[in-house]
Backbone as CSV, one residue per row, in Angstrom:
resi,resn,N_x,N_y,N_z,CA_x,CA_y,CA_z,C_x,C_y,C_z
1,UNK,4.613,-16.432,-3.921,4.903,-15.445,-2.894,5.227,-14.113,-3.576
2,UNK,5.016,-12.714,-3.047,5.204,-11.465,-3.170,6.485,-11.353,-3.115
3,UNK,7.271,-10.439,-4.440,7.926,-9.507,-4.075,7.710,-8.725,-3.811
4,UNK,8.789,-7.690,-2.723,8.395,-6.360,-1.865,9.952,-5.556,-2.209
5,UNK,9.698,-4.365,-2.751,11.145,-3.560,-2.203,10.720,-2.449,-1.562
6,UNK,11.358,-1.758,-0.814,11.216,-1.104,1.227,11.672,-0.064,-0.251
7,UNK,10.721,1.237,-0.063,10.965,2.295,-0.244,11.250,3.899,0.164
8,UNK,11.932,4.340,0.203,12.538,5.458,1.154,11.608,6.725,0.880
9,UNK,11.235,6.965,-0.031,10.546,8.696,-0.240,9.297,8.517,-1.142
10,UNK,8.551,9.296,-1.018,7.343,9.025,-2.126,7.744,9.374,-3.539
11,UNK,8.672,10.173,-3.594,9.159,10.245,-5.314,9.043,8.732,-6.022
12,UNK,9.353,7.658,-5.297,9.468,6.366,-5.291,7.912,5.889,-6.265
13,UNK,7.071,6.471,-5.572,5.572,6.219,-5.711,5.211,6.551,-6.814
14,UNK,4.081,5.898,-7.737,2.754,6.470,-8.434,1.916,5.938,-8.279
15,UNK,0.764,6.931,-8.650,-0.869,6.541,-8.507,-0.575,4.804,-9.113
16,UNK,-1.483,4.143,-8.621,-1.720,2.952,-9.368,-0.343,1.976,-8.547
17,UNK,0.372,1.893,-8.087,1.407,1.152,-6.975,0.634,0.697,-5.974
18,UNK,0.841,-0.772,-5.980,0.208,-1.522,-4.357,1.661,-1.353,-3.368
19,UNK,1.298,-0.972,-2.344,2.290,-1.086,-1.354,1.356,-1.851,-0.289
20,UNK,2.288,-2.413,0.270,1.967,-2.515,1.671,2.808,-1.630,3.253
21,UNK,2.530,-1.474,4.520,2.846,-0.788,4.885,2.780,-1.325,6.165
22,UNK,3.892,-1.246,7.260,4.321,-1.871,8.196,4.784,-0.916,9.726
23,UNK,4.149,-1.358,10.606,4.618,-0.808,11.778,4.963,-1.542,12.707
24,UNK,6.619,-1.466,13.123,7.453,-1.945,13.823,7.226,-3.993,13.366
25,UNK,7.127,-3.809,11.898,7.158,-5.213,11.402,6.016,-6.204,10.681
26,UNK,4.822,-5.549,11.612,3.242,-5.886,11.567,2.619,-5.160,10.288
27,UNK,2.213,-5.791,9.825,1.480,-5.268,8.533,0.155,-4.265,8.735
28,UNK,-0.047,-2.987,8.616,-1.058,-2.483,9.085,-2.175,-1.951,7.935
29,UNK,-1.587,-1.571,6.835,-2.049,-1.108,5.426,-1.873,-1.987,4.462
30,UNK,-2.578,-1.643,3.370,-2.010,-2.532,2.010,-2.959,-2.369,1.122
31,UNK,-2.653,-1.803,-0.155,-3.408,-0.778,-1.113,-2.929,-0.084,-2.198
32,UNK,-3.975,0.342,-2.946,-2.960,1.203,-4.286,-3.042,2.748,-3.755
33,UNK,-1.896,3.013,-4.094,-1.795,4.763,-3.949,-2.652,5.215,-4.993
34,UNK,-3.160,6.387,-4.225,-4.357,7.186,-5.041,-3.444,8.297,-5.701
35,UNK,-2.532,9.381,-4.579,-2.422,10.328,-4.161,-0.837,10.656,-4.007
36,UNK,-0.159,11.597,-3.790,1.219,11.653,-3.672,1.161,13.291,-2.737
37,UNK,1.994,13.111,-1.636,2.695,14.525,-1.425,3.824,14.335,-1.381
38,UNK,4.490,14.512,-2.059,6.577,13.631,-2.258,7.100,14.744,-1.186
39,UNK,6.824,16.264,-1.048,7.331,17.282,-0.477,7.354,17.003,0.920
40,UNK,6.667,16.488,1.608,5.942,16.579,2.839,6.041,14.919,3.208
41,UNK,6.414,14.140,2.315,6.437,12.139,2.671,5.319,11.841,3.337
42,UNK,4.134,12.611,2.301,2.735,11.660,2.733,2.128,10.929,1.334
43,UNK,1.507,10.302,1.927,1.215,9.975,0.213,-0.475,8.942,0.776
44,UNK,-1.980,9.170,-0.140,-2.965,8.742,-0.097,-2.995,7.486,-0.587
45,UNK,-3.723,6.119,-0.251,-3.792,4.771,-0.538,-5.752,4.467,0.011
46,UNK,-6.237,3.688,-1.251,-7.304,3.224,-0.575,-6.946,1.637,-0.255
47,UNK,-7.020,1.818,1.069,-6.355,0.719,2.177,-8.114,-0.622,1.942
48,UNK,-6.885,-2.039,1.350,-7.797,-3.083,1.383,-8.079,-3.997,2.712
49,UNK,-7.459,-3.618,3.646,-7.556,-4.253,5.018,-8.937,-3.031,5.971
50,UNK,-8.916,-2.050,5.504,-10.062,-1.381,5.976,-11.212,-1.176,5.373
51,UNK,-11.102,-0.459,4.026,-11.986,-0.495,2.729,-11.890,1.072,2.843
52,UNK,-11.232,1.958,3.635,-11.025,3.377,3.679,-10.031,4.084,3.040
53,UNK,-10.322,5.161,2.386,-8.815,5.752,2.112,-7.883,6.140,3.352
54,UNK,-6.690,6.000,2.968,-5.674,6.396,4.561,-4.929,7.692,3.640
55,UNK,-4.181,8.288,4.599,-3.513,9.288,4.491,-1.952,8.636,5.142
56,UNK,-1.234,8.469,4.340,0.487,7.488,5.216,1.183,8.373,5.234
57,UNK,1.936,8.254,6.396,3.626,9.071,6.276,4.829,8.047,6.464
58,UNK,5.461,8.720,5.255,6.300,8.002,5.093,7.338,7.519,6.325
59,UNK,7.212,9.111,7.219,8.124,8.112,8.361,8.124,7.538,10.170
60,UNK,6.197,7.401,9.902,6.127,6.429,10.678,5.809,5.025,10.079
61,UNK,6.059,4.459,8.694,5.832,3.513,8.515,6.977,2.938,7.478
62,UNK,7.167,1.789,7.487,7.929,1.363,6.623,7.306,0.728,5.483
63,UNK,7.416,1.699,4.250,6.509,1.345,3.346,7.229,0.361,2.012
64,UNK,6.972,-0.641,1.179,6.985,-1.836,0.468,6.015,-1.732,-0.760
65,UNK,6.904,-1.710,-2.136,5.889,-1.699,-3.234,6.081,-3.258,-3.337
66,UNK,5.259,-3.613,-3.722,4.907,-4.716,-4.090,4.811,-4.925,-5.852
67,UNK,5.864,-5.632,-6.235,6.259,-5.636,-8.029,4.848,-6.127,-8.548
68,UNK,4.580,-5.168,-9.531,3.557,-5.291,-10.592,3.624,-6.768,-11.354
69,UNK,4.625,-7.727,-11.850,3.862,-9.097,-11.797,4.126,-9.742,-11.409
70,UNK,3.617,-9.302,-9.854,2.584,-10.507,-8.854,1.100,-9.645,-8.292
71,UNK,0.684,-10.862,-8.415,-0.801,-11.038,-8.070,-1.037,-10.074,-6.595
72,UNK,-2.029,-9.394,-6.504,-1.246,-8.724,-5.319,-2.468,-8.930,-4.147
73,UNK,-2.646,-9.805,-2.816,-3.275,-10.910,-2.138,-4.427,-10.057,-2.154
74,UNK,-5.911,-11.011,-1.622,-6.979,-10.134,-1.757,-6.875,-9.932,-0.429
75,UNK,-8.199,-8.969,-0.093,-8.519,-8.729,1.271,-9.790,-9.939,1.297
76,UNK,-9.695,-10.379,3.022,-10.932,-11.438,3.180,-11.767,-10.542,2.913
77,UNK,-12.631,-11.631,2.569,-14.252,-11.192,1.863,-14.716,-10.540,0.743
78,UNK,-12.953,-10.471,-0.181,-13.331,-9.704,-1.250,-13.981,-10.468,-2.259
79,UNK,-13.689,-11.864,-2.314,-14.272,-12.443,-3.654,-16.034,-12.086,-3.869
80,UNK,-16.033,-11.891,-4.610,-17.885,-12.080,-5.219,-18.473,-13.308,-4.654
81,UNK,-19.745,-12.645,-4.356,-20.757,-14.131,-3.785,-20.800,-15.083,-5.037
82,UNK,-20.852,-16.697,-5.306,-21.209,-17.476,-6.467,-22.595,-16.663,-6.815
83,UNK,-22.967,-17.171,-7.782,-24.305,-16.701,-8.255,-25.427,-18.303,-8.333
């Protein structure tokens, strides 16, 4: 299982951080940050539940880094076809 710690500001953040990202509990995002605006609490992620980059704010969502060693879950359909 994942550890998660709930992070308050994007200073929190760097490029290369999986977070996941939650509204009113429900998991809606989940991805590595590309991008940072720490000034403004937005910060860019290419989101693995869509395959799009998102643009997040920090305070409509409750955002969760997810600790660097653990495995961090795939998105369905990511594995490679067998060959």
């Amino acid at each position: 299982m994942s550890e998660e710690t709930v992070v308050g500001t994007c200073h929190e953040l760097a490029a290369g951080d999986f977070i996941v990202a939650r509204y009113k509990g429900a998991l809606v995002h989940r991805g590595r940050v590309t991008e940072r605006v720490p000034d403004y609490g937005l910060f860019w992620i290419l989101d693995e539940l869509t395959g799009g980059r998102r643009l997040l704010d920090m305070a409509d969502l409750e955002i969760a880094l997810v600790c660097s060693g653990v495995t961090a879950p795939k998105a369905p359909g990511a594995e490679p076809a067998a060959a």
